[in-house]
C-alpha positions in Angstrom: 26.7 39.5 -99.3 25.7 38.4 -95.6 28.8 38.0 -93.4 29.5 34.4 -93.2 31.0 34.8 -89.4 29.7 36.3 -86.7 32.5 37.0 -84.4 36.3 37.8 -85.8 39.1 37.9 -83.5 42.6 38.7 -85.0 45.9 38.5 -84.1 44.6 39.6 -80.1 46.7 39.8 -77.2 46.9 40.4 -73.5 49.4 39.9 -71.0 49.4 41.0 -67.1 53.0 42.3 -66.1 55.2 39.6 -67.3 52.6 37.1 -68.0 51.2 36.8 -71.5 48.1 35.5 -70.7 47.1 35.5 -74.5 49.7 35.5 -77.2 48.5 36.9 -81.4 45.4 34.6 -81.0 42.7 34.1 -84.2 39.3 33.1 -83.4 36.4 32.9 -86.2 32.9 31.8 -85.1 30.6 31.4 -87.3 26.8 31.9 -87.6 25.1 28.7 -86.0 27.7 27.3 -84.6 28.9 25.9 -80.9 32.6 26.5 -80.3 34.2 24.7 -77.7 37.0 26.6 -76.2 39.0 24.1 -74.2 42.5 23.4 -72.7 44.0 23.1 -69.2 43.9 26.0 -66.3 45.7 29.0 -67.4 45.8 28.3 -71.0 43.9 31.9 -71.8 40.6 30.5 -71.9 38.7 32.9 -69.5 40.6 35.9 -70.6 40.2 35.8 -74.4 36.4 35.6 -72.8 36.7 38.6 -71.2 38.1 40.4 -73.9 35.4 39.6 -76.2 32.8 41.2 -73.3 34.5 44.0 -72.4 36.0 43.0 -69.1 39.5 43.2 -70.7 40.7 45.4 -73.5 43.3 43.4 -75.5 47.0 44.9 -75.6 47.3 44.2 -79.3 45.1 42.5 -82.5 41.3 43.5 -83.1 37.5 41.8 -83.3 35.3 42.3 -85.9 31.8 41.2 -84.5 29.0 41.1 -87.8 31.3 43.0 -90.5 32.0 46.1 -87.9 34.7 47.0 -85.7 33.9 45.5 -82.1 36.0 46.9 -79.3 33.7 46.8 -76.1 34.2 48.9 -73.4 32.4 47.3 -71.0 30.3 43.7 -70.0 27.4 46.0 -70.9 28.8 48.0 -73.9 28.9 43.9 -75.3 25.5 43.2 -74.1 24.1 45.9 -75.6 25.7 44.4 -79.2 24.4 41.3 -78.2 26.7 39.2 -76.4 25.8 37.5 -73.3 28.2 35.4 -70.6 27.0 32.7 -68.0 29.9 32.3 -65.6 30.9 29.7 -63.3 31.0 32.0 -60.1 27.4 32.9 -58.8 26.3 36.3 -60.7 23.0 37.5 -59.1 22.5 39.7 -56.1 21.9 38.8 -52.9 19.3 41.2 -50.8 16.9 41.3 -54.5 14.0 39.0 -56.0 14.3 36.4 -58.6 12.6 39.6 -60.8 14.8 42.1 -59.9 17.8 40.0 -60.9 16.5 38.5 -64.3 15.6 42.3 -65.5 18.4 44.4 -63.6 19.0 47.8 -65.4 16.3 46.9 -68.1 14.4 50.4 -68.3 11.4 49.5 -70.4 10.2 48.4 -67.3 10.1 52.0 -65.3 6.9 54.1 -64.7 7.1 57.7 -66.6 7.5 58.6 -62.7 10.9 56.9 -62.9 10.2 54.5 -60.2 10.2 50.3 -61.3 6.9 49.0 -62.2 7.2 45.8 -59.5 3.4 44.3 -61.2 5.4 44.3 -64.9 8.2 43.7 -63.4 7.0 40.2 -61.2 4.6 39.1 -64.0 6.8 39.5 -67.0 9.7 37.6 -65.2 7.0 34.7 -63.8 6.2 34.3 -67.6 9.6 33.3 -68.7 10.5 31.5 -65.3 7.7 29.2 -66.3 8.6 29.2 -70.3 12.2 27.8 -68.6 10.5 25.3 -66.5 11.9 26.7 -63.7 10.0 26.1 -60.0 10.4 29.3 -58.5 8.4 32.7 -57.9 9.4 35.5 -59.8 8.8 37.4 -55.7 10.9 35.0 -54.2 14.5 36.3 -52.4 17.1 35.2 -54.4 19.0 33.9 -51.2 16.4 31.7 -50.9 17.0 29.5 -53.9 19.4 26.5 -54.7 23.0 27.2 -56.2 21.4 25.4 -59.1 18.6 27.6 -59.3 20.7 30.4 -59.0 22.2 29.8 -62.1 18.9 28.9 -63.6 18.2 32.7 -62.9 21.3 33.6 -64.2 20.3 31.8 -67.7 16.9 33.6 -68.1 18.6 37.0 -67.5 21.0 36.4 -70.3 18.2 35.1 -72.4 16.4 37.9 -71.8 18.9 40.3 -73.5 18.4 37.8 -77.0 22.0 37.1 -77.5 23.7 36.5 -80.9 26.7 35.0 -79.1 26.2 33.0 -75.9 29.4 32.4 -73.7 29.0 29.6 -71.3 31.9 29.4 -69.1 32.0 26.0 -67.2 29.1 26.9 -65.9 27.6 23.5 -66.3 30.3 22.0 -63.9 28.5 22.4 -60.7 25.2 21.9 -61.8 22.9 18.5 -61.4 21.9 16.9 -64.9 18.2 18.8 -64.5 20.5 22.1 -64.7 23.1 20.8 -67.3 20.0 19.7 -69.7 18.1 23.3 -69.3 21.4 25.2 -70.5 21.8 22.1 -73.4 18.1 23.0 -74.6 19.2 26.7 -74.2 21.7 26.1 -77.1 19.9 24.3 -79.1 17.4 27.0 -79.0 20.1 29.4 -80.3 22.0 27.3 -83.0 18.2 26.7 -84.4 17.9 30.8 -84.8 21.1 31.0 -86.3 22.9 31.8 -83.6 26.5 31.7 -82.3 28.1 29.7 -78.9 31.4 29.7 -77.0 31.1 26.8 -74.4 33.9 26.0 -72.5 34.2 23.2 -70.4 36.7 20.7 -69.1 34.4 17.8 -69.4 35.8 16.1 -73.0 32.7 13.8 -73.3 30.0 17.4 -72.4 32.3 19.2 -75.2 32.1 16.6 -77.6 28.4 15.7 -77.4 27.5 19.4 -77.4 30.0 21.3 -79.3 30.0 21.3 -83.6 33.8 22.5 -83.3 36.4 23.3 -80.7 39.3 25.4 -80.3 42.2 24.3 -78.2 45.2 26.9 -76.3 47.6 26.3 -74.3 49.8 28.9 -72.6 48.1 31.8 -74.1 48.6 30.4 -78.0 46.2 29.1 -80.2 46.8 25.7 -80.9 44.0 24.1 -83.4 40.4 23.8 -84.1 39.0 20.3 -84.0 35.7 19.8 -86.1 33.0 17.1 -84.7 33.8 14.6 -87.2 37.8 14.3 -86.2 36.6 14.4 -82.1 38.5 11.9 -80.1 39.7 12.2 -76.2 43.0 11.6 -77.2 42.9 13.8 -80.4 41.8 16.8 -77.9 44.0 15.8 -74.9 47.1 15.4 -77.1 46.2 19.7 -78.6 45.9 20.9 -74.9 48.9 19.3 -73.3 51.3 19.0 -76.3 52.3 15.4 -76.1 50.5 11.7 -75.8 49.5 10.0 -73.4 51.1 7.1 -72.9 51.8 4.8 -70.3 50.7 6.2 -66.5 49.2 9.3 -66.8 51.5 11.3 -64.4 54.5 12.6 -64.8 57.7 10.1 -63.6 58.3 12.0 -60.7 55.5 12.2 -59.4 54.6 10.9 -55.5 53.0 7.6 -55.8 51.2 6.0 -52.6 50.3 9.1 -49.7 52.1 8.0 -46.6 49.8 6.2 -44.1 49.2 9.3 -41.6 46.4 9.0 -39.4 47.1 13.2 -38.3 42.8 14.5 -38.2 43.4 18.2 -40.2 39.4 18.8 -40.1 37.3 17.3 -37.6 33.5 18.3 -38.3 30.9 16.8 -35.4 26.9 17.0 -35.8 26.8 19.9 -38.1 22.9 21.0 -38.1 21.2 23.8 -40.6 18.4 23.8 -40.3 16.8 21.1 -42.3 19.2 21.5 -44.9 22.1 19.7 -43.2 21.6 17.6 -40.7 23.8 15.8 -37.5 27.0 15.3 -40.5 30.3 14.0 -39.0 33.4 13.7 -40.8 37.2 13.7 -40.4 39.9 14.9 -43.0 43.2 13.5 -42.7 46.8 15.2 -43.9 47.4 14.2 -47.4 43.9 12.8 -48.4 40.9 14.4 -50.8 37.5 13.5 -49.6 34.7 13.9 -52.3 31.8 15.1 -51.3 28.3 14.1 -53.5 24.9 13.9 -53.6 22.0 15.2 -55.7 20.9 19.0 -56.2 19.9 19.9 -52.7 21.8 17.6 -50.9 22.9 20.3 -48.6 26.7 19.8 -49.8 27.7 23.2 -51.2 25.5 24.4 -47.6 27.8 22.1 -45.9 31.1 23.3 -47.5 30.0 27.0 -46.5 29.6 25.7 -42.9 33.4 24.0 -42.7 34.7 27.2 -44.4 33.0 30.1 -41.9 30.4 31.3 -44.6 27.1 30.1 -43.0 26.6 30.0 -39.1 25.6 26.4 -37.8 22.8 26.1 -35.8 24.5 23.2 -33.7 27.6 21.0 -34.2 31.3 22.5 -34.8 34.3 22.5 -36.9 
């Protein structure tokens, strides 16, 4: 009989000194399916991901990934049984091409000579760049693309490996809708082929269009699974924080109005990069957040690098 799940994780744990980071967890995904994985920061989210790639081994439990023991060793022991992750932090390498990132350590495309075939190489990546519907050249510098197209990258190289699991780990937060819909057709490509994903996301509305099921922890402990047809915000909300929301949102004790202080914490003045960020002025003051938005390219993650010491300005200061 053909195994019903794809993934099995039982009774798993993993703790770091005194923190139990995950606590006797069980996890089934099935074939075709996309799992949510949701609940607020530090419920074990991330490192019950890690454990199924490899990155972590778990301090107790075991996975069962297609009817065989599965105990990775590594991110690339778990690629090589079929398992891909997209992160949230950017994962290419500065310094290389678009190419050399999406087929990094794939050796079907080295001469008998052992050197890398770059006319393979550059023309088999520029064929699935342009299956993605991606506008960049499989020569260009990495460092020359958008965060967003970064990521894009990022997607094709875990494509390229023809995953039977997919882990997407909020990576759709800091993308523009353009990128957010090219990793939605991604997994709708992979639930048609009978194929597994584990999206998590702290977006309720993105996990409830996109995800058939979704599993909730908090503090380390599995909590429940939530199938599409019993979705609701509050249904979700009420599994990851362990009581309802009622009345205010926020606790009873906590501040209410800031205190009117007009004290200037960052003062940035006719910031210029280039064309990419252009004569911006703005002031922070103690005790307030200022949002910063605009479209893919706007120059605001540029910008952020600029007030933090990460990318030189060409005039202006901080």
């Amino acid at each position: 009989m053909a195994e019903k799940h794809l993934l099995e994780c039982t009774d798993v744990s993993k703790s770091f000194g005194p923190t139990k980071a995950i606590v006797h967890v069980n996890v089934t995904i099935p074939y075709g399916e996309v799992r949510g994985l949701i609940g607020e920061n530090g419920s074990g989210k991330s490192t019950l991901c890690n454990m199924i790639t490899g990155i972590l081994k778990p301090d107790t439990g075991h996975m069962v990934l297609e009817g065989e023991p599965f105990a990775p060793g590594s991110l690339l022991d778990s690629k090589g049984k079929g398992i891909s992750i997209l992160l949230q932090e950017t994962g290419t390498i500065s310094g290389m091409t678009v190419a050399e990132n999406i087929y990094l350590g794939k050796d079907h495309l080295f001469t008998r000579f052992g050197t890398v075939d770059k006319k393979k190489l550059n023309e088999q990546a520029q064929r699935v760049i342009d299956e993605m519907g991606l506008e960049v050249a499989a020569t260009d510098l990495i460092d020359q693309l958008s965060f967003e197209n970064r990521k894009l990258v990022e997607v094709i190289r875990a494509m390229t490996d023809n995953p039977k699991l997919l882990i997407v780990d909020e990576t759709t937060t800091a993308l523009s809708q353009y990128g957010r819909d090219k990793i939605y057709d991604i997994i709708k490509q992979l639930k048609a082929e009978n194929k597994s994903v584990i999206f998590i996301t702290h977006d309720l509305n993105e996990l409830m269009d996109v995800c058939d099921s979704a599993t909730v922890l908090r503090d380390g402990h599995y909590i429940d699974t939530v199938y599409k047809e019993e979705f609701s915000e509050d249904r979700i909300r009420q599994c990851m924080i362990g009581r309802d929301l009622t009345g205010s949102y926020y606790r009873s004790d906590a501040v209410g109005e800031i205190p009117d202080n007009e004290e200037t914490v960052l003062d940035v003045k006719n910031l210029r990069l280039g064309r990419i960020v252009r004569n911006v002025n703005l002031q922070l003051k103690r005790g307030e957040i200022l949002g910063i938005g605009g479209l893919t390219d706007c120059g605001m993650h540029d910008l952020a690098q600029l007030m933090f010491g990460a990318l030189t300005a060409d005039e202006g200061e901080v």
